[in-house]
N, C-alpha and C positions, 0 to 999 in steps of 0.2 A: 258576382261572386265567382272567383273561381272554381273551376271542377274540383271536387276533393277540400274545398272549405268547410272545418263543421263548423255547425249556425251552434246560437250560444240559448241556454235555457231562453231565454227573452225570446228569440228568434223563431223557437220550436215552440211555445207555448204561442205566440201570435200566431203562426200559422194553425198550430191545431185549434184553435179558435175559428180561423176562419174560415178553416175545412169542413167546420159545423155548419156556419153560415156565415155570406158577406157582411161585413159591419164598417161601420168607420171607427178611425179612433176613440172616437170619446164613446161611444158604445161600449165598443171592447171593453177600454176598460171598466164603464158601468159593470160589462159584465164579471169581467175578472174580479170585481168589487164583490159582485153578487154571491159570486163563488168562493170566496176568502181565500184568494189566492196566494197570501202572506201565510199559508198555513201549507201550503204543498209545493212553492215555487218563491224563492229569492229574485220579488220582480217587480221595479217601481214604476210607475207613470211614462217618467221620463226615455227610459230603458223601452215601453211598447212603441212610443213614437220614434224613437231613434230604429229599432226594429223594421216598422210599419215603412220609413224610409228609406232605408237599408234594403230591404228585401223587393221594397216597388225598385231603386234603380237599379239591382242583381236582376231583374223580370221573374222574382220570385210572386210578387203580387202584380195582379190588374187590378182595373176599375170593374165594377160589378153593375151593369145596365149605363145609361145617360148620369152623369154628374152635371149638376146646377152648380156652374163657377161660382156663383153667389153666396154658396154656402162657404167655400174654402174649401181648403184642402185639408183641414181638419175632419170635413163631413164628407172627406169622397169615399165612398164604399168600397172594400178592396175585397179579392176572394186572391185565394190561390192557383199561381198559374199550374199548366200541366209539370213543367220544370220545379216551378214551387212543390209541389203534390210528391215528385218526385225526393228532390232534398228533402223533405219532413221523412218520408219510409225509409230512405237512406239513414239519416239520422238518429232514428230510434232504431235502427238497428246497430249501430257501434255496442259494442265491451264494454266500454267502459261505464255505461249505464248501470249495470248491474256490478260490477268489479271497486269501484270508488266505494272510499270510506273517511269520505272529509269530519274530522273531529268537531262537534258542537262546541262551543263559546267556552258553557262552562265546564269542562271537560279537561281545555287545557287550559281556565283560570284553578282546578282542580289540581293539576301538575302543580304549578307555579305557587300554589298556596302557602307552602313551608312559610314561603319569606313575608306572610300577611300575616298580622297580632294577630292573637287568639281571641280578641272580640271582635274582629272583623272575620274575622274567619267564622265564629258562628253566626253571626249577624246573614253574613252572603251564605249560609247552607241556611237558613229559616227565610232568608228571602226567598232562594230558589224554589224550597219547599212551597209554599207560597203561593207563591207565580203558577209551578205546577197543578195547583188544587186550584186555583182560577181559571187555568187553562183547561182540565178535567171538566170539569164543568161546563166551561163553553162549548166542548168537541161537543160533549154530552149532546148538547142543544145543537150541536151542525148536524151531529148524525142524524138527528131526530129530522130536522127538515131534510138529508139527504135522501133518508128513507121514503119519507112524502111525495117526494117528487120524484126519484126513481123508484128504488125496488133495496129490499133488507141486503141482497146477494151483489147490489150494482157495482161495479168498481170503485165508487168514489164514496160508497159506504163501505167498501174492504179497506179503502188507503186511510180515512177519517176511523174506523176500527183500530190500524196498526197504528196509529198517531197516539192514540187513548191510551194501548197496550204499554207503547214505550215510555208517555207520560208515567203510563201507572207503574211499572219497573220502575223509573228512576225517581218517583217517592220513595219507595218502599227502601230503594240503595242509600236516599238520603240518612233514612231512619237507624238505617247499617252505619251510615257515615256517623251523626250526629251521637251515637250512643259508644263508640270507641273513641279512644284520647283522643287530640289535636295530634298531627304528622309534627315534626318539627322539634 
């Protein structure tokens, strides 16, 4: 990778992974699984291996002790190189990290509504609703084992906290939405 390349969410989520500990791929993403990673990071399967590739031929990754060919190179353990270690702290520290405000899905199916019936239109505000109150509920149950296994104050029962919050705001917007006419 060139100097002054930023690595992309996939890139920085694989390595802060593996700055925890070496893993191989199909670890990882066990673990990324474990950690319901669809819920803090826009990041598929395919996206950590192309990563995990990407970054061993940048020499952002090594191998982590003796690899057994026989396993493949699905199973070679990788950590992050000194260089690697470097572009991650680089990386989080760009602006734009905190500066970005990319608009949720339906937000700008929100916009665009005018031109949807008025039974579709309430239809997709009681689904989201919906969706929301099933999702409330799961966080519910993530913080609870986040808490378990770390601590009430950990970071990733602050970010599972602010996930809940924003959940619970935009029911509450719905019910603002659903109870004023239709736009249009």
């Amino acid at each position: 990778m060139a100097r002054g390349t930023e690595l992309s969410v996939a890139d920085l989520v694989v390595l802060s992974m593996l700055a925890e500990r070496p893993m191989h791929g199909y670890e990882l993403w066990a673990e990324l699984m474990r950690r319901h990673v669809w819920k803090w990071a826009a990041l598929s399967r395919p996206q950590v291996y192309y990563s995990l590739n990407k970054m061993s031929r940048a020499g952002y990754l090594v191998a982590a002790g003796d690899h057994d060919v026989a396993l493949g190179p699905e199973r070679r353990v990788l950590r992050p190189s000194a260089s690697g270690h470097r572009a991650l702290t680089r990386s989080l520290g760009r602006a734009d990290w905190s500066t970005q405000r990319p608009p949720p899905p339906f937000v700008t199916w929100m916009v665009l509504a005018w031109q949807a019936t008025s039974k579709d239109f309430v239809e997709q505000v009681r689904r989201r609703h919906r969706f929301l109150s099933e999702q409330i509920e799961e966080d519910r149950a993530a913080l609870a084992a986040v808490i378990a296994e770390t601590s009430a104050s950990s970071d990733a029962a602050m970010v599972v906290r602010l996930g809940l919050r924003l959940m619970e705001t935009e029911r509450e917007w719905l019910a603002e939405v659903s109870a004023r006419q239709r736009p249009g």
